[in-house]
N, C-alpha and C positions, 0 to 999 in steps of 0.2 A: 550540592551533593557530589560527590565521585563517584566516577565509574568505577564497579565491580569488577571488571577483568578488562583490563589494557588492551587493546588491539596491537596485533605485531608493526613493528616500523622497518623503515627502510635502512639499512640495504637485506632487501628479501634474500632467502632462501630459494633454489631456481625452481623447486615444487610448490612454495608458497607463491611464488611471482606466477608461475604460470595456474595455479590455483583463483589469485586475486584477478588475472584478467579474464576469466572463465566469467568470472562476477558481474566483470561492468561489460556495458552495452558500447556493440565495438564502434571503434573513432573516438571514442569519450580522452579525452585529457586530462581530466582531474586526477588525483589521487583516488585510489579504492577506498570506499567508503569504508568509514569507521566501525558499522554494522560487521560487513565483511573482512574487514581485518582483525573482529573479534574470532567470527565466525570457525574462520580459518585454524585458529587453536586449536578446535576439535575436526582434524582434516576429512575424518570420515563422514561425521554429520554434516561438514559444510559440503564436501561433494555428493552425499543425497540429497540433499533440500536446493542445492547448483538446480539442476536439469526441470526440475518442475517449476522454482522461481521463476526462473528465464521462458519457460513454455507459458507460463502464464502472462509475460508481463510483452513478449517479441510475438509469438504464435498464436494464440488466441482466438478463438470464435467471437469473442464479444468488439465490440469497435472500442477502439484504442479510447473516445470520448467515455464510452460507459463503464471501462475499466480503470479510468482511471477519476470517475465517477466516485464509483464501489472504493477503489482504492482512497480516494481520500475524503470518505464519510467514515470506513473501519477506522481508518487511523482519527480523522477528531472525534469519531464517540469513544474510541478507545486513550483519547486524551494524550496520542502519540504524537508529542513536535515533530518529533526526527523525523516519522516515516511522512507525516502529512508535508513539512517543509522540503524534503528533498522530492515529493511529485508533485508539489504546485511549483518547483521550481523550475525542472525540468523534463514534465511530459505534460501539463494540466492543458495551460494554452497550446501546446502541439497540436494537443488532441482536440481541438475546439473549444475546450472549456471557456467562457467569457470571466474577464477579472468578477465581478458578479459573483457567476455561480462555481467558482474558486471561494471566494469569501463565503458565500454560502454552505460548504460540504462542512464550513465548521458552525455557520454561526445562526445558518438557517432551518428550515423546516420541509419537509416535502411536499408541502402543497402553496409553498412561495413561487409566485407569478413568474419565476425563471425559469420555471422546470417543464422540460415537456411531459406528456402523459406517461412515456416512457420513462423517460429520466423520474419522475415520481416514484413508479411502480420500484424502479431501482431504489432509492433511497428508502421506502417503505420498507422494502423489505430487509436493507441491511439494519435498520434501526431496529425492524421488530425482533430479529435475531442476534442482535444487542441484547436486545432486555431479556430475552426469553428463551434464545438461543432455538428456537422452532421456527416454522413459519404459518399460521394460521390456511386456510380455507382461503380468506379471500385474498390475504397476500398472493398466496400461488397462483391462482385463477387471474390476478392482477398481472404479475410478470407471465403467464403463460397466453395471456394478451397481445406481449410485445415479443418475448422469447420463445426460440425453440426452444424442441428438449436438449439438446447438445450448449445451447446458451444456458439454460437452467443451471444444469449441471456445474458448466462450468464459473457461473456465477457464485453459486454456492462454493466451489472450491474457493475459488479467488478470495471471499467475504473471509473464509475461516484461516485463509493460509496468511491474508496481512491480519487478522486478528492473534495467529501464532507470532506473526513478526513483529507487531505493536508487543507482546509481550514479552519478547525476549529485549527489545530496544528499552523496554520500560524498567523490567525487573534487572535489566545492567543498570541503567542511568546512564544510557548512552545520548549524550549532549549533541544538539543538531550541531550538524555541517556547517560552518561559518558561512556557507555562500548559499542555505537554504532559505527559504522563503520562513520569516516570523507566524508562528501559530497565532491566532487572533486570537484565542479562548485562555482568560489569564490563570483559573483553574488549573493546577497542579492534582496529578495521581498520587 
């Protein structure tokens, strides 16, 4: 299938270049993601959605492992290659994820003998707000086990902000990164 709207190419424009490095996380060498050089089309909305991306993914209350937990269970229930491939490629193990429960955020369950009770509580809850887009009684009481409120909060944000970005990756057809990690789940959206 093609992608819906082309991402800009090189040679940038000097407010698109300095817009696309605003994107990636600094020292990085690759090329601007594909996501973001769609992004950038609409320069206004990609410079609102810049500063909380980035607050969420560098800044964080939650530990780089659990966000990028949440991060890549939203992206396989949301059956997003792109976003799940490009952070098991390059934050999943950073953040201590084991190759394990990397394979796991797509193909496993939250009560598989990898998960700590915390890490549970997290995957519980991004699943239940999968389905149901709420979160029950015992979910909450579950993460506010392990989570503060300032974790809570921002747990929730993260869950719905890559569930916004699993859909725009999705409803483009934007095709993973050559050098992202292969989604295990053969399921197509």
């Amino acid at each position: 299938m093609k992608q819906r709207i082309d991402g800009v190419t090189p040679p940038y424009e000097p407010e698109t270049e300095q817009a696309l490095r605003r994107w990636m996380p600094p020292g990085v060498t690759v090329d601007p993601l594909m996501l973001f050089r769609v992004l950038v089309r609409h320069p206004d909305l990609a410079a609102s959605m810049q500063p909380l991306g980035s607050r969420l993914l560098m800044h964080g209350r939650l530990s780089d492992a659990d966000r990028e937990l949440v991060i890549n269970r939203v992206a396989a229930r949301s059956v997003c290659a792109y976003e799940w491939g490009v952070h098991t490629a390059v934050y999943a193990e950073a953040a201590g994820l084991t190759q394990e429960q990397i394979a796991l955020t797509a193909t496993g369950a939250p009560d598989d003998a990898a998960w700590s009770p915390r890490q549970r509580a997290l995957l519980r809850a991004v699943d239940e707000l999968h389905d149901t887009a709420r979160l029950s009684d015992p979910a909450w009481a579950e993460l506010r086990a392990h989570l503060g409120e300032e974790e809570c909060l921002e747990f929730l944000v993260l869950a719905g902000w890559y569930r916004t970005i699993a859909y725009v990756l999705n409803g483009l057809r934007i095709e993973p990164e050559p050098w992202a990690r292969e989604f295990p789940l053969e399921r197509e959206a």
